[in-house]
C-alpha positions in Angstrom: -118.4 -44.8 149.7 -120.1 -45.8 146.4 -119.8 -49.7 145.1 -117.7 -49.5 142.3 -119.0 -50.8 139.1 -116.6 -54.2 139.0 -118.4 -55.7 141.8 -121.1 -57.9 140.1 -122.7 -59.6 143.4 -123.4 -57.8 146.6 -124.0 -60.5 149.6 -125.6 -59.2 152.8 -126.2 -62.1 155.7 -126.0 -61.3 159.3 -124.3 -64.7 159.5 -120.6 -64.9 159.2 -120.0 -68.2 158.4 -122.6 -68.7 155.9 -121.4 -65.7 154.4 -118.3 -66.2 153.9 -119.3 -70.2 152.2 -121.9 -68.2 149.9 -119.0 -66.1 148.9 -117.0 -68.5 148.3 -118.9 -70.1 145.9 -119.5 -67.2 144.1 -116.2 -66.0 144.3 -114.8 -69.9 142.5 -117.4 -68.9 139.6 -115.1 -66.3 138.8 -118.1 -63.5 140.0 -116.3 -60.6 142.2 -118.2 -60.5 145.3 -118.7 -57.7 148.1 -119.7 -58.9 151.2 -121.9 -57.2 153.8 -123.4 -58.3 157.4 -126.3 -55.4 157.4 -128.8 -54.1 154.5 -128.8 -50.0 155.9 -127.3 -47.7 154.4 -126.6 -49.9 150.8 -129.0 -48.3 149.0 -127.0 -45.0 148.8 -124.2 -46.6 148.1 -125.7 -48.4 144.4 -125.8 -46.0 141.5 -128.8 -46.5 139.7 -127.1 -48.1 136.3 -124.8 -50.4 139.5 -124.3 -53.0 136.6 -125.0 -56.1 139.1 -127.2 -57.7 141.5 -128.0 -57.9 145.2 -128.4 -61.6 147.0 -129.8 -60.8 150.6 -131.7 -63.0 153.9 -135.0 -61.7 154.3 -134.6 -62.4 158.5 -131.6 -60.0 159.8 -131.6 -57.4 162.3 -132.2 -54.0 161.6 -133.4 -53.9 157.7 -134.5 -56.4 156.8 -134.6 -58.2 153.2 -138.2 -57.4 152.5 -137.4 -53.5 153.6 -134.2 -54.0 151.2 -136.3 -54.8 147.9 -138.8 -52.4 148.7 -135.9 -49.4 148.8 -133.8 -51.1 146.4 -136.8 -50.9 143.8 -137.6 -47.2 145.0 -134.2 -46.2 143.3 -134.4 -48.7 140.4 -137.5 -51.1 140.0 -135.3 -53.2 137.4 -132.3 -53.8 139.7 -131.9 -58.1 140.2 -132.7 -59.0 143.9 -132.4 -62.4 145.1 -133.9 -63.4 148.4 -132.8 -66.0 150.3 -134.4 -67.7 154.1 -134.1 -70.6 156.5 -137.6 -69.9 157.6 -139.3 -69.9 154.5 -142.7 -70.8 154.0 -144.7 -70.3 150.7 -147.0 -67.2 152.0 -143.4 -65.7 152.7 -142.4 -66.9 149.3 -145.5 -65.4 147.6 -144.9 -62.2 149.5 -141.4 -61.6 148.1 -142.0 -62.4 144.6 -145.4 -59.8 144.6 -142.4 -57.2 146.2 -140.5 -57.7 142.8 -138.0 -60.3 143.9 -136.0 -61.9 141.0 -135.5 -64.9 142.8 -136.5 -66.3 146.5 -134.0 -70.1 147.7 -134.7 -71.3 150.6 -132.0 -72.8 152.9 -130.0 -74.9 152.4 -130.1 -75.0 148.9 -127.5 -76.2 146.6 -124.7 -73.9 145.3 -125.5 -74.5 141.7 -128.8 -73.3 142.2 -127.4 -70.4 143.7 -124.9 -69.8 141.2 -127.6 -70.8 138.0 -129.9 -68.1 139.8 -127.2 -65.3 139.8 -126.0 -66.0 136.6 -129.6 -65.6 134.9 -130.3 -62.5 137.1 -126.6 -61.1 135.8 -127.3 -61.8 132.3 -131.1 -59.8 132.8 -129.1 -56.9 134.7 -127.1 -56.4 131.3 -130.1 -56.7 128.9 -132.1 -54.1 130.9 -128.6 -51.7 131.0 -128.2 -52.0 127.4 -131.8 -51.0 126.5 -131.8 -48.9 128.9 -128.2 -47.3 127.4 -129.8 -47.5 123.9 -133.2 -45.7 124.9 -130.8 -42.9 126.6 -129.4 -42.6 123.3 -132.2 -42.4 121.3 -133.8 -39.4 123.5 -130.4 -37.2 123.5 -130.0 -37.6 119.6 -133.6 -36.3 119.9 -133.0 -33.7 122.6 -130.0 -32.7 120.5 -132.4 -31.9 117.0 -134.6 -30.4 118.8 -132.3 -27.9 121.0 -130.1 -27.5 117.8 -132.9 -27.1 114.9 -131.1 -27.8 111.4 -130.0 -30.3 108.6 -127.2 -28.5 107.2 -123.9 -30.8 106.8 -122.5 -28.1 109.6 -125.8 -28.6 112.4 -125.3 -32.5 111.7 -121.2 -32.5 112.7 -121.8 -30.3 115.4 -124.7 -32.8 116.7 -122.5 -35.4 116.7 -119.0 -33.6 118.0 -121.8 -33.1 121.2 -122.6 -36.2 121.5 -119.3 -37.4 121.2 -117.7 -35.0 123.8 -120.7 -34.8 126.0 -120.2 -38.1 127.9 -116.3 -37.3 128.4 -115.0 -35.7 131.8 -112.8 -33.1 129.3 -113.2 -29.3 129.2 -114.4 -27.9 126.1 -113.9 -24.7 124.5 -117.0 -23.2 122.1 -116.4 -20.7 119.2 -118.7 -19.1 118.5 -120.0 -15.5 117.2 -122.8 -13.4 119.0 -126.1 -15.0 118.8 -125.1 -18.4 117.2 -126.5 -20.0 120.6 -123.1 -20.7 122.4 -125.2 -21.2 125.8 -127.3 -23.7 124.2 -124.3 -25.6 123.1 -123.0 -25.4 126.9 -126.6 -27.1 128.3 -126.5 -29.4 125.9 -123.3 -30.8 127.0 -124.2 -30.7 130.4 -127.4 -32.2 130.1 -126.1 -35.2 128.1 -123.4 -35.9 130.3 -123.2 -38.1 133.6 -123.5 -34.5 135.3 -126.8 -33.4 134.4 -127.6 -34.3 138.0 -125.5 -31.2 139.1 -125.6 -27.6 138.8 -125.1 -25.9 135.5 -123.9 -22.0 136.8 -123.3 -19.5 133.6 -121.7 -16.7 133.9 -120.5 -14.2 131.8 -117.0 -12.6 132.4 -117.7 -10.0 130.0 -120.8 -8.3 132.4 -118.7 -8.2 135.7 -117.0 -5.6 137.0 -113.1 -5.7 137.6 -113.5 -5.3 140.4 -116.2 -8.0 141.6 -114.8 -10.8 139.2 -112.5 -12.7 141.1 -115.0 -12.4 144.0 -117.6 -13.6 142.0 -115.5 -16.7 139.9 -113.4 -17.7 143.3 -115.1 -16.6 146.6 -113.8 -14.8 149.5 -113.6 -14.9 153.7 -114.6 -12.3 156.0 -112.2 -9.7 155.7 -110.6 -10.6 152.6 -111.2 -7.0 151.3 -113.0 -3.8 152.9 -116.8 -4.5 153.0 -116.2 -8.3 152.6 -118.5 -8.7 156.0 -119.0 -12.8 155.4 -118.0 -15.7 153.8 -119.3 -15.8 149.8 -119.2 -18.9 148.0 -117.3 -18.6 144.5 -119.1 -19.7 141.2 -116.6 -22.6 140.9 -117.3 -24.1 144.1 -121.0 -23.3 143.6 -120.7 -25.8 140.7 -119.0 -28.6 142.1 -120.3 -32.1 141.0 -121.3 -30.3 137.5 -120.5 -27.8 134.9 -119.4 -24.0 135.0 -119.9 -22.3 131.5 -117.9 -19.0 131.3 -118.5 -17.2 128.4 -116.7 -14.4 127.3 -113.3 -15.6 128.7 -111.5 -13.7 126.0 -112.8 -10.3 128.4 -111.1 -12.0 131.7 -107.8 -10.2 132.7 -104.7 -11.6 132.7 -104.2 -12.0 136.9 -107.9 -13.8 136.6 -106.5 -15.6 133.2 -103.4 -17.2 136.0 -106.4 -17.9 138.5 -108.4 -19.9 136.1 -104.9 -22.2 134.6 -104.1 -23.1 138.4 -108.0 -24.2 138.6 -108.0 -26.2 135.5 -104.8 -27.6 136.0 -105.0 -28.6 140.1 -108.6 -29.2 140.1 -108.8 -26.8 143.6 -109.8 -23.4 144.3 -108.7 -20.9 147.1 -111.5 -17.9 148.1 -109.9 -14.8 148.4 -108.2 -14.3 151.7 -108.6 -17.8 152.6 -105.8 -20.0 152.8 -107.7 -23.8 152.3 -107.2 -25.6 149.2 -111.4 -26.6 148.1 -111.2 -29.4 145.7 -113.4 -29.2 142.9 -115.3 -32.4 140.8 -116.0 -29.6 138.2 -116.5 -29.7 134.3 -115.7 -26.2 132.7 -117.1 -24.9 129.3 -115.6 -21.9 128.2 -116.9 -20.2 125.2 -115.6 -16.9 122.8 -116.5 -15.4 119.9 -113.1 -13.9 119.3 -109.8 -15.7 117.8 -107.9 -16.4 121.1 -105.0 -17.2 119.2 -104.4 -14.1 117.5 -105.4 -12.4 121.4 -102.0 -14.6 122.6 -100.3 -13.4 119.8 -100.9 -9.8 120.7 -100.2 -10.5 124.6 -104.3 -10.0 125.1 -104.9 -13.5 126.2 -102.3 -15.9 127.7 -100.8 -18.6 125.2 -100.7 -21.4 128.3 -104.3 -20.9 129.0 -105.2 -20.9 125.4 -104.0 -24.0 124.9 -105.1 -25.8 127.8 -108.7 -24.6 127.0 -108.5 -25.6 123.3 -107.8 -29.5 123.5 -111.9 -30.0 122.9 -112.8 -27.1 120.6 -116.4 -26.9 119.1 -117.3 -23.9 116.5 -120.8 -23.1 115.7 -121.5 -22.4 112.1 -122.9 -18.9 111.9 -126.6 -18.8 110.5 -125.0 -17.3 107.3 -123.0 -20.6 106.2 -125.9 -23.0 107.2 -128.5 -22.7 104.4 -132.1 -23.6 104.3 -131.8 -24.0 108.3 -132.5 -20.4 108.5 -136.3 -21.7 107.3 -136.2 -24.3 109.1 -135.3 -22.4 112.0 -137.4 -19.4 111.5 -140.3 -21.4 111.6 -139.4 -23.7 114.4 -139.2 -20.4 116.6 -142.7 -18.7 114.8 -144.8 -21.6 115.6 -143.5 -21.7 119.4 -144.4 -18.5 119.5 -147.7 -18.7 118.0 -148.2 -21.2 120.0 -146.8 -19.4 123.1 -149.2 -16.1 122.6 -152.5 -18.6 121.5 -152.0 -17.5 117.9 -152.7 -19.1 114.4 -149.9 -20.0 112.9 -148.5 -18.1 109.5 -146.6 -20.0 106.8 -144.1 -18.2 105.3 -144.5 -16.8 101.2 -142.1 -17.4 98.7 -140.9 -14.0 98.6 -140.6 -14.4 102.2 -138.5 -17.5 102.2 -136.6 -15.5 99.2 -135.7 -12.6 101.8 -134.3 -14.8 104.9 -132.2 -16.8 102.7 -130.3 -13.8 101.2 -130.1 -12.2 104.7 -126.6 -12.3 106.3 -128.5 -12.5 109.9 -125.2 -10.7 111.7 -127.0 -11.5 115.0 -127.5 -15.1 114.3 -129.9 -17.4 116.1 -130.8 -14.6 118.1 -131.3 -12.1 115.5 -133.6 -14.7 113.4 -135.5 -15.7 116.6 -136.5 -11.9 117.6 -137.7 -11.9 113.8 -139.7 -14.9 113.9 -141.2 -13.6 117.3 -142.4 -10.6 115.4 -144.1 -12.4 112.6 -145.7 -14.9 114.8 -147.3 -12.0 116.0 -148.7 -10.3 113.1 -146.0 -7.4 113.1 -144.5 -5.9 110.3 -140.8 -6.1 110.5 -137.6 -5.1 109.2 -134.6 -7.4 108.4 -131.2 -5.5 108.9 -130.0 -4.0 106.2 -125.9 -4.6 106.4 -123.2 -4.0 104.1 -122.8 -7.2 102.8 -127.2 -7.7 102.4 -128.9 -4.8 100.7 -131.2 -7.2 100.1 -132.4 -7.3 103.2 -136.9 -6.1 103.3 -139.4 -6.4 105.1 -141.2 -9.4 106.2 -145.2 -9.3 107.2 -147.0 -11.9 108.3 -150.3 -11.2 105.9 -148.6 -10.0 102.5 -150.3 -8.4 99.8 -151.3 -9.6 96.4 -149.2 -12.0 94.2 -147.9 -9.4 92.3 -146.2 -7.4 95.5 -144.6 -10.5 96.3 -143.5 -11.0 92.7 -141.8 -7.2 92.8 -140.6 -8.0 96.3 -138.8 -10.9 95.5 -137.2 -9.3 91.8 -135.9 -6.7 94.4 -134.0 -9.3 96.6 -132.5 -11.0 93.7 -131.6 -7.6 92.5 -130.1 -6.5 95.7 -128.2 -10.0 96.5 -126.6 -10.0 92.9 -125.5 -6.1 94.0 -123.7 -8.1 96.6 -121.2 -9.5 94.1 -118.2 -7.9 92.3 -119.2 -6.7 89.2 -117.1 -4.4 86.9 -120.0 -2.9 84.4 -123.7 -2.7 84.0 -123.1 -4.8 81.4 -122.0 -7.7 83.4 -124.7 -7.3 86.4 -127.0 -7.3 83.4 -125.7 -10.5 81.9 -125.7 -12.3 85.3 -129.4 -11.4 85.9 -130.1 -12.5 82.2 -131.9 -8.9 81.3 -130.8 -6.0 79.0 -129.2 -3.3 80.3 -132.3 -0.7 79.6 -134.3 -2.8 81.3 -132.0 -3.4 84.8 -131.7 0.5 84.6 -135.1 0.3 84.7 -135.7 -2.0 87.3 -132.9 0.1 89.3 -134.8 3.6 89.6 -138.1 1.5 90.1 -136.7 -0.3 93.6 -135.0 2.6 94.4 -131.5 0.2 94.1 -128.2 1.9 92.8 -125.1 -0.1 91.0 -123.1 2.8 92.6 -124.1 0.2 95.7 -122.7 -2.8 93.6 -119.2 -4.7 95.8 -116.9 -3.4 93.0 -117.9 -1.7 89.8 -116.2 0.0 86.6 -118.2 4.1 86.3 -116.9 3.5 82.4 -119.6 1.4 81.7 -122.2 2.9 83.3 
């Protein structure tokens, strides 16, 4: 059993009496005290941010209090260890402080000194936690940028709703659309929480078969179905002591749906044709890119697990709504991958820039990182073209003369002004700040039709 985090002094002397007088003193200074009358076995039992400090005899059977420092310090070289001996000598002396002792009395010694030594060592314990706290702060907010490339208003909330949720034992719900990087959101959690020690299992309900998925989410005995031959351990338990991310849940059926409220609910999950109760230390992060709302409403999705799952809900901004980040992230994901292949790296051209801004990116992060892989490597590509973005082109990563790129980027602007309602000629004309003979002009020369425009007038044309 692991020493909870109120005890402040941990006392190991294999004599009784003295013991329980050193405890006593302590225990008068208002310090809460756990006694012990052996060293083995302690280590195990200190966490390695255990916010106090260990006062042990060097001379006991078994380990003794040199053996103690030197696997104390294996776990944490800045954990407080005082050292105390009735047949101390200064070589001994010398030899404990070299080990890393904090302190070494020799007895008998007076309880103030005692108590003055475990008060300094206390008051060092909390300086090295804080720092310690703050450094562990400073690298996640540093993980976090670099995992989660962007300085849009949207990247910097959802930075901080991570950090925020992230050291929290709740389950969290992420909303998100195809390729906006719901996964990467799931890690992140995980890896910033108290469970990054643990397992991180993904799965995704969408890719398994009816027929294998409550086998595959809750285990199952021998027997529990034809051709179940031996015992398979479930996803859930697989994960215990960290975080399952199920993505898709919206694609889970409604018998699993029941499975999965009983799990979050009780904490415990039953194999299939097994009748013992498994409890589960389990964190789950579920993630869809659909409205499970409107799925209750329709009787798709049920409205009890809905709203158990949505106390923590994070949404990812789609590429689309997050500005410049599209640069940024475009050529986070090119130099990696110039880097990746040993491959100079290619700065992007104003007409360039010009194209991935107007693009919609429908496949998101994904989408943009499969394009940025291309250029890295000297291919010509193609941006999809969608309804909403005729202005998507073609990106290369040598482009031709200044005057291509000029043509190329009057053909985006064209194209993402076609996007926009316009009732006349007259009025996309106006809005580009060019006469109407020469938009019709510019038109047939790009190959772009107003027929194409998002809503248009044919009296004016």
């Amino acid at each position: 059993m692991s020493i909870d985090n109120q005890i402040q002094v941990v006392l190991i002397d294999d004599d009784p009496h003295l013991r329980q007088a050193l405890c006593q003193t302590l225990d008068l200074a208002g310090l809460n005290v756990l006694t012990l009358g052996e060293a083995t076995g302690l280590t195990a039992r200190l966490s390695r941010d255990w916010p106090g400090v260990v006062v042990s005899d060097i001379r006991m059977p078994g380990m003794d209090g040199l053996e103690l420092l030197t696997e104390l310090h294996g776990q944490d070289p800045e954990l407080p260890v005082l050292l105390i001996t009735g047949h101390g000598d200064v070589p001994l002396a010398v030899q404990a402080m070299r080990a890393g002792a904090y302190d070494f009395l020799e007895k008998p010694f007076a309880s103030d000194a005692l108590l003055d030594s475990v008060r300094r060592a206390l008051a060092l314990r909390r300086l090295v936690l804080d720092n310690r706290s703050l450094r562990l702060a400073l690298s996640d907010r540093q993980q976090l940028s670099t995992r989660l490339v962007g300085h849009s208003p949207q990247m910097l909330r959802l930075r901080e709703q991570i950090g925020a949720l992230a050291a929290t034992r709740a389950d969290v719900l992420i909303l998100g659309e195809t390729g906006a990087g719901k996964e990467v959101v799931a890690r992140a959690l995980h890896d910033l929480s108290n469970r990054r020690s643990g397992p991180f299992v993904a799965i995704n309900a969408g890719a398994l078969a009816e027929s294998v998925v409550e086998s595959e989410l809750f285990g199952h005995e021998p027997g529990a179905f034809t051709g179940a031959q031996k015992r398979r351990i479930g996803k859930f338990e697989f994960a215990n002591g960290g975080t399952l991310f199920l993505d898709e849940i919206e694609s889970m059926s409604l018998d699993v749906q029941v499975k999965l409220l009983r799990l979050l609910q009780e904490r415990v999950v039953e194999r299939l044709g097994g009748n013992q109760l498994i409890p589960l230390d389990i964190r789950i992060i579920a993630a869809t890119k659909e409205d499970l709302r409107q799925a209750a409403d329709q009787g798709r999705f049920r409205a009890d697990l809905y709203y158990r799952l949505n106390v923590a809900p994070l949404r990812i901004p789609p590429l689309r709504e997050r500005g410049e980040d599209a640069l940024m992230l475009f050529q986070h994901f090119a130099d990696e991958a110039s880097s990746r292949h040993g491959l100079p790296l290619h700065e992007l051209q104003p007409g360039q820039r010009a194209l991935l801004l107007r693009h919609s990116w429908p496949g998101n992060v994904r989408e943009l990182q499969n394009a940025a892989e291309r250029f890295a490597l000297g291919l010509e590509l193609a941006l999809d073209a969608t309804a909403d973005n005729p202005a998507a082109g073609v990106l290369t990563s040598t482009p031709g003369g200044l005057s291509e790129q000029v043509e190329q980027f009057e053909k985006s602007l064209i194209a993402a002004e076609l996007t926009r309602p316009h009732s006349s000629v007259r009025s996309l004309a106006e809005a580009l700040g060019i006469p109407r003979k020469t938009l019709h002009d510019k038109l047939r020369k790009h190959g772009l039709n107003f027929a194409d425009s998002a809503s248009h007038s044919a009296d004016d044309e």
